[in-house]
C-alpha positions in Angstrom: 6.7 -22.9 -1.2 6.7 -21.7 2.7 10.3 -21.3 4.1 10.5 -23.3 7.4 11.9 -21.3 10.4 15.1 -22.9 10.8 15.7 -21.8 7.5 15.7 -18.1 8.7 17.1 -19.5 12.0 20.5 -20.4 9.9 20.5 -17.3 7.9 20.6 -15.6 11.2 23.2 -17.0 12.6 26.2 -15.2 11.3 24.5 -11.3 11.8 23.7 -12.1 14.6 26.0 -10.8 17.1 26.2 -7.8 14.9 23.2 -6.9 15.6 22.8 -7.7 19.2 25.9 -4.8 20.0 24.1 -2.6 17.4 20.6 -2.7 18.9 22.0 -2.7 22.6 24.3 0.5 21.8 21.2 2.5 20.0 18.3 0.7 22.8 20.6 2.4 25.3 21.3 5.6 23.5 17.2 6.0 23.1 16.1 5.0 26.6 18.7 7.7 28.3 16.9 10.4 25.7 13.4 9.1 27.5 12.3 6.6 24.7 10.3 3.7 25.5 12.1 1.2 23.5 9.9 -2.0 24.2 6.9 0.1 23.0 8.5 1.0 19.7 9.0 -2.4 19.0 6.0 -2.9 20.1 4.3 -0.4 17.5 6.7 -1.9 14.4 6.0 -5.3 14.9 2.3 -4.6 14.9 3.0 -2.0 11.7 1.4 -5.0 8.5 1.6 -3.8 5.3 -0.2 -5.1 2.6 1.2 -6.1 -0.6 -0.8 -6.0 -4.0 -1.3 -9.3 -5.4 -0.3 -7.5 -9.0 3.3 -6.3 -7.7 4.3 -9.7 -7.7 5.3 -10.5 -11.3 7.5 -8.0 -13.2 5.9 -4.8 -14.4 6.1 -3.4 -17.4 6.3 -0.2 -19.6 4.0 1.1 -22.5 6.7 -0.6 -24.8 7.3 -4.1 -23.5 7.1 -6.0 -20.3 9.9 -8.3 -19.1 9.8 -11.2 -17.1 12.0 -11.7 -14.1 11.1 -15.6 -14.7 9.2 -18.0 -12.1 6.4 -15.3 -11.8 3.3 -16.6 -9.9 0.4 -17.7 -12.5 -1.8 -18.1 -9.7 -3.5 -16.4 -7.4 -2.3 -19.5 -4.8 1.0 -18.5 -5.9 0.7 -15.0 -5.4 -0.5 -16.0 -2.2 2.8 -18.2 -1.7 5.1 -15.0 -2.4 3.7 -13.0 0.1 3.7 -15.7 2.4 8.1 -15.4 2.0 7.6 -12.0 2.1 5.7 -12.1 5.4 8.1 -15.0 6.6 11.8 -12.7 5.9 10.1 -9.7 7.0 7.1 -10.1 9.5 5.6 -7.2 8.2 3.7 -8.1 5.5 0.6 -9.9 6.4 -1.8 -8.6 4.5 -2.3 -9.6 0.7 -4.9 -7.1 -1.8 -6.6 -8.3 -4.1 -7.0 -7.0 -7.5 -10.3 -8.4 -9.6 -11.2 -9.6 -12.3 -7.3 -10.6 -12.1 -7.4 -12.8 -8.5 -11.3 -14.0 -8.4 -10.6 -17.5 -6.6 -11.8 -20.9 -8.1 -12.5 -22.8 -4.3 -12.7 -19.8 -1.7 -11.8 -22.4 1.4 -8.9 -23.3 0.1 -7.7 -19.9 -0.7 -8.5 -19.0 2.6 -7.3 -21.9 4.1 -3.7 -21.5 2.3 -4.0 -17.3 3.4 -4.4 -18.4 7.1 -1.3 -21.4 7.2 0.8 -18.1 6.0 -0.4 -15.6 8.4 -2.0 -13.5 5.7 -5.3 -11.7 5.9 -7.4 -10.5 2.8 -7.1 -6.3 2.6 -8.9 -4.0 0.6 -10.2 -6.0 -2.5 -9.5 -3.6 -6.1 -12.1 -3.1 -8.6 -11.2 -2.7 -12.3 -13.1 -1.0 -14.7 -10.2 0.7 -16.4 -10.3 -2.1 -18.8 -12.5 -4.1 -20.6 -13.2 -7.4 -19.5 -13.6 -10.7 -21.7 -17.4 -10.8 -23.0 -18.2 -7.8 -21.4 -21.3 -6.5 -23.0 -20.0 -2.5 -22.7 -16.6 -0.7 -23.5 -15.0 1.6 -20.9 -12.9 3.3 -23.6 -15.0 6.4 -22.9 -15.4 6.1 -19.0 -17.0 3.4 -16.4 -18.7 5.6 -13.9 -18.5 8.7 -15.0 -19.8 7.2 -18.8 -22.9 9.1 -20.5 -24.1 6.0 -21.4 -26.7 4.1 -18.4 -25.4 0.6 -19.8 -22.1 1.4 -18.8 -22.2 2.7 -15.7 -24.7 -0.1 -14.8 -22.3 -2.5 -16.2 -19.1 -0.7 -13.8 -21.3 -0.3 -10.8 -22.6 -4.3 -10.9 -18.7 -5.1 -11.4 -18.1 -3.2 -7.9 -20.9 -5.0 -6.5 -19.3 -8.4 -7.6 -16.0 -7.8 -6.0 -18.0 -7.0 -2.6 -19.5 -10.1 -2.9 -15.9 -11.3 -3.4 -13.9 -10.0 -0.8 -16.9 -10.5 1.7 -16.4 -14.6 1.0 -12.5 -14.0 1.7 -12.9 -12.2 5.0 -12.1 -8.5 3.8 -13.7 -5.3 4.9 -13.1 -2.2 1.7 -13.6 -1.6 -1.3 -11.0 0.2 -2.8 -12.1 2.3 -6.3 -10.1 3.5 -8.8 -10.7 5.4 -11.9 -9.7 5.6 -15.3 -12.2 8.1 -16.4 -11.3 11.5 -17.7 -10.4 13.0 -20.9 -7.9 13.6 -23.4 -9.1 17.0 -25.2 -11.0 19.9 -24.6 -14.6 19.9 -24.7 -14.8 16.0 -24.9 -16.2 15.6 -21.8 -18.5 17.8 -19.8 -16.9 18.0 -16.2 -20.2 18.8 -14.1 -22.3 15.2 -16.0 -19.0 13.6 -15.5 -18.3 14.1 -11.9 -22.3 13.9 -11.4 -22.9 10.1 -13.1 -19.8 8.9 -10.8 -21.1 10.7 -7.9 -24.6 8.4 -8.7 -22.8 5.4 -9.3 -20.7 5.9 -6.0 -23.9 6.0 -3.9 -25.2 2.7 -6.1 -22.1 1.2 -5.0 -22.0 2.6 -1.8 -25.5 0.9 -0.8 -24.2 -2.9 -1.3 -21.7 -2.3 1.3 -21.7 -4.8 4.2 -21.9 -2.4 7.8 -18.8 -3.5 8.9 -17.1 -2.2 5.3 -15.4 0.7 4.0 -15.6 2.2 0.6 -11.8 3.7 -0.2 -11.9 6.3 -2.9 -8.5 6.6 -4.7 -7.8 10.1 -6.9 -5.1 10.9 -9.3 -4.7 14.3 -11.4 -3.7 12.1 -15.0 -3.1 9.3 -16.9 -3.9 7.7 -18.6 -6.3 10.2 -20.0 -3.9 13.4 -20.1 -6.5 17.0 -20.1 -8.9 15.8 -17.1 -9.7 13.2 -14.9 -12.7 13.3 -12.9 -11.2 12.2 -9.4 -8.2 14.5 -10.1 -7.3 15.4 -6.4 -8.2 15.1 -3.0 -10.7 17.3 -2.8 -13.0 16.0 -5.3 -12.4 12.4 -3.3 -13.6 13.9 -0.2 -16.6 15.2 -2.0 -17.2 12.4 -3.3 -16.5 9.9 -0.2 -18.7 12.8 1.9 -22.0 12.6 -0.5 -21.6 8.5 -0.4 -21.4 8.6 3.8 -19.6 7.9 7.0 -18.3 4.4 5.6 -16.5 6.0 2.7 -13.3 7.6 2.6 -10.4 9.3 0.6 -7.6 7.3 -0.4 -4.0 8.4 -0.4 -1.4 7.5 -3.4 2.5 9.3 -2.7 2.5 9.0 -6.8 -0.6 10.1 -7.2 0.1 13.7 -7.0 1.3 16.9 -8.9 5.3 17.4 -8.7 6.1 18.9 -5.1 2.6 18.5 -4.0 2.8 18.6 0.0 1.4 15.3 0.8 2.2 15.5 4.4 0.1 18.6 4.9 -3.6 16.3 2.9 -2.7 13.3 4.9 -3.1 15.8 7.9 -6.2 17.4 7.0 -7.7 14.3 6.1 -6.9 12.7 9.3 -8.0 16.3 10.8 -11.7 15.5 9.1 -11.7 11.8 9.9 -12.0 10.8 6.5 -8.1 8.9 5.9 -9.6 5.7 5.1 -6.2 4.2 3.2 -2.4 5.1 2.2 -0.7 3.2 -1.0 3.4 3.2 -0.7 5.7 4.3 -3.2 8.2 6.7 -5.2 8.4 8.9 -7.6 11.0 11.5 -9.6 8.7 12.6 -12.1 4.8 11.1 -11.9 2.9 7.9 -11.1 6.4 6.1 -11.1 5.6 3.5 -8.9 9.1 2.9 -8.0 10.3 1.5 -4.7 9.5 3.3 -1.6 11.9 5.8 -0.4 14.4 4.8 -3.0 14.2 8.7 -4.5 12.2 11.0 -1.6 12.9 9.2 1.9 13.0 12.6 3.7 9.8 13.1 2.2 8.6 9.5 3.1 9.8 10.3 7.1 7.3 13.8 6.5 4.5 12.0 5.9 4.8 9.2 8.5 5.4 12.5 11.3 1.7 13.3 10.4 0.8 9.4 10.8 1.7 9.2 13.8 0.4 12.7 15.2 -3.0 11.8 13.7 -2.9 7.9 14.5 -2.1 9.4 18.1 -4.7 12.3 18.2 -7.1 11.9 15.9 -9.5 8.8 17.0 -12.1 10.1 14.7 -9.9 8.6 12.0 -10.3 4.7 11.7 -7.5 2.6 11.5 -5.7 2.8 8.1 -5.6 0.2 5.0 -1.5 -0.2 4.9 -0.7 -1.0 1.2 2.1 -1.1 -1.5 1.9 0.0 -4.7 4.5 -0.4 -7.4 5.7 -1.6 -10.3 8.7 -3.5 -10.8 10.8 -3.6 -14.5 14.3 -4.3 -13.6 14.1 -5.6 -9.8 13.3 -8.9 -9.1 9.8 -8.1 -7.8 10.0 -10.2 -4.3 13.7 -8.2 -3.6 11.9 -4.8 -4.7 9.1 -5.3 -2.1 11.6 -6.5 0.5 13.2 -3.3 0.1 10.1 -1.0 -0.1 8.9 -3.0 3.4 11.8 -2.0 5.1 11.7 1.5 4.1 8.3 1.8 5.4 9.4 0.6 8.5 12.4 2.7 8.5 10.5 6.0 8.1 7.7 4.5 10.5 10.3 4.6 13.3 12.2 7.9 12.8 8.6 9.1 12.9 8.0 7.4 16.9 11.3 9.1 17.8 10.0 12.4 17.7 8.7 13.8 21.0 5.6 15.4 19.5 4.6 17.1 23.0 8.6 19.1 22.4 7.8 19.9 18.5 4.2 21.2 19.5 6.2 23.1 22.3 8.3 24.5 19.9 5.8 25.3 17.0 3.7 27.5 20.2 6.9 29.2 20.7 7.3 30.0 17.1 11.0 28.3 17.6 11.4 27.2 14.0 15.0 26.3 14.3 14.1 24.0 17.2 11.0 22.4 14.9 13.4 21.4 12.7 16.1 20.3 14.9 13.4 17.8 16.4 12.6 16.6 12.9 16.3 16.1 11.8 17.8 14.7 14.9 14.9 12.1 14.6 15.2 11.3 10.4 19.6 11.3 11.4 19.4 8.4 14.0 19.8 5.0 12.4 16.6 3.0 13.3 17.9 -0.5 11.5 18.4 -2.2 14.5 14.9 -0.9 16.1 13.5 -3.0 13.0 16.2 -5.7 12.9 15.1 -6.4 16.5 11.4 -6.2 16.0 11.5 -9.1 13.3 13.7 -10.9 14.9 11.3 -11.6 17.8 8.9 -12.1 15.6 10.9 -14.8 14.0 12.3 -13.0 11.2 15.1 -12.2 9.0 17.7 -10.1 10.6 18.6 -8.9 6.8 15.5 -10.4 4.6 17.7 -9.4 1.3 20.7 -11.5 2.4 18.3 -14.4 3.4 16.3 -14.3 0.3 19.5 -14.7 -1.8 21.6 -17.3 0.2 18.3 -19.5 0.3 18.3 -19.0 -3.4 14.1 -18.3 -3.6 14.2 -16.8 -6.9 15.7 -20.3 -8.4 13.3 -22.3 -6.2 10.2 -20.7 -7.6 11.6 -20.9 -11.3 12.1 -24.6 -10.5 9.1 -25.3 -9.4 7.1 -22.9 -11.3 9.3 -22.6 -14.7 10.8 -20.1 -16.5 8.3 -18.2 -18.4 5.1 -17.9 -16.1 3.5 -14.7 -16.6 1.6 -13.3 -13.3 -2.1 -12.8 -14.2 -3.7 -9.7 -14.6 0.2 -8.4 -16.2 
């Protein structure tokens, strides 16, 4: 289903003139402090996020999965749903691809129905952290980083594939993710391990098309619990180095040790030129892969300070693959990644208030009390209306949440879709 844009036009209506006195009050209020309004608006309507075509049925838990009904069983569906998404919120026009779950049946009119939403084809996901129908080799024991040839032939020809995939579809990365590691001491040895992925890395690596990039995602567990062989960032940038200058490190906010400073790798990495992609989310206690900025938001803010420094003073960083990634068990999914867009956005534009030439002022002075006044005054100001304003020319929802509900979308997708769909690849 696309919503039509008087549909948005009516839910606008009533808010408004709300908004209007809100955003003139704070545009004033910003321009006397020596912001550029027009060019923050600027930056957050160009600011597309893309969501994972796997976040858009209901997740699930290692006990049982439960449907939040109407669930796209397609990957023209899934394309559908981020179409509203894009529509209500303007900022997500960008759908990623996860195969073997998403591989399309007629690739024109996939693309074709990507392009009458607005929606381009991001970074496409490999997966060989499960074994596939008829596969002739198990990954129960690793892809990549297995001891067996076979297999990592078998995970490295997969890769290749989805290249050949997402080339057809008009994207430009690879994003790899691994499930190798261990569970016990001694099961694996760590130097043959981190050696057969480097190999099969620079296999992949080759098929590339020059205009790619390779992302290389890292996370210290799960679901193998002693080691995993991309376990930090570190060991990405090793391995992203060895492959060459099309390959980069990957950044997951759950993807990290309790209180790791994710603000301080992002800079580094930026620093190095090797920040190739950032995957949104929160956290309390792991890989929670709960909405973003629903548990850390001054955290969230952090990381989007560094962003913008590098994004503004690092040009030997290319320009960064946007993405969500969560997992949603009690949240209608659609609402969920509504809210995680808008937090994005939120901590995206506290992050342009800050005058980094006055902060780097400060830090030469050694004036910590004025760092962190900076910081605060910036994360304090309420930026809604700075984001309000920027969908709304766009054609937008003032409040996507309030227009998803009173057009009633969830109901409208169970009707046409029924009750019990189950999104692929869940």
């Amino acid at each position: 289903m696309k919503i039509q844009a008087e549909n948005i036009q009516d839910a606008n209506k009533n808010l408004l003139d709300a908004h209007n006195e809100n955003f003139d009050f704070l545009a004033n209020k910003l321009t006397k402090n020596g912001h550029k309004v027009e060019d923050i608006l600027n930056k957050l309507a160009e600011f597309q996020v893309a969501i994972p075509s796997w976040a858009l049925g209901a997740g699930g838990t290692r006990f049982g999965r439960f449907s939040f009904y109407g669930e796209p069983s397609s990957l023209e569906q899934k394309i559908e749903d981020v179409g509203i998404l894009h529509s209500l919120t303007q900022t997500a026009g960008a759908v990623s691809l996860h195969i073997p779950w998403d591989v399309p049946e007629d690739y024109n009119a996939v693309k074709e129905l990507a392009s009458s939403l607005d929606i381009k084809f991001d970074a496409v996901n490999s997966n060989t952290f499960q074994d596939q129908k008829d596969a002739a080799e198990t990954y129960k024991y690793g892809s990549l980083s297995n001891t067996s040839q076979a297999v990592r032939e078998q995970a490295i020809q997969h890769n290749l594939d989805v290249i050949n995939i997402g080339n057809k579809l008009g994207s430009k990365a690879l994003t790899v993710w691994l499930a190798d590691g261990s569970c016990f001491p001694g099961q694996n040895n760590f130097q043959t391990a981190f050696q057969n992925t480097q190999d099969s890395l620079k296999d992949i690596y080759k098929g590339l098309p020059d205009d790619w990039k390779m992302l290389v995602e890292y996370k210290p567990y799960e679901p193998n619990f002693y080691s995993t062989v991309i376990q930090d960032w570190g060991a990405s940038l090793m391995l992203a180095n060895e492959c060459g200058e099309k390959a980069y490190t990957l950044v997951d906010l759950g993807h990290h040790l309790p209180n790791s400073n994710i603000e301080q790798i992002v800079s580094i990495l930026q620093l190095k030129g090797k920040l190739g992609g950032f995957h949104f989310n929160d956290s309390k206690y792991g890989d929670d892969d709960l909405t973003v900025g629903s548990i850390k938001p001054y955290a969230l803010f952090l990381i989007f300070n560094e962003l913008v420094y590098g994004m503004e003073n690092n040009p030997q960083n290319p320009d960064l693959a946007w993405m969500i990634d969560a997992s949603h068990n009690v949240k209608d999914p659609l609402e969920d990644l509504i809210q995680s867009l808008e937090a994005i956005q939120e901590a995206f534009a506290k992050a342009l208030l800050i005058d980094q030439d006055e902060l780097k002022a400060a830090q030469l002075d050694n004036d910590v009390v004025k760092c962190q006044e900076i910081l605060q005054t910036a994360y304090r100001t309420d930026v809604r209306p700075l984001i309000e304003k920027a969908r709304l020319n766009r054609g937008g929802a003032i409040s996507p949440i309030k227009a998803y509900r009173e057009l009633d979308l969830r109901n409208h997708l169970i009707d046409s879709r029924g009750k019990h769909t189950i999104a692929t690849g869940l």
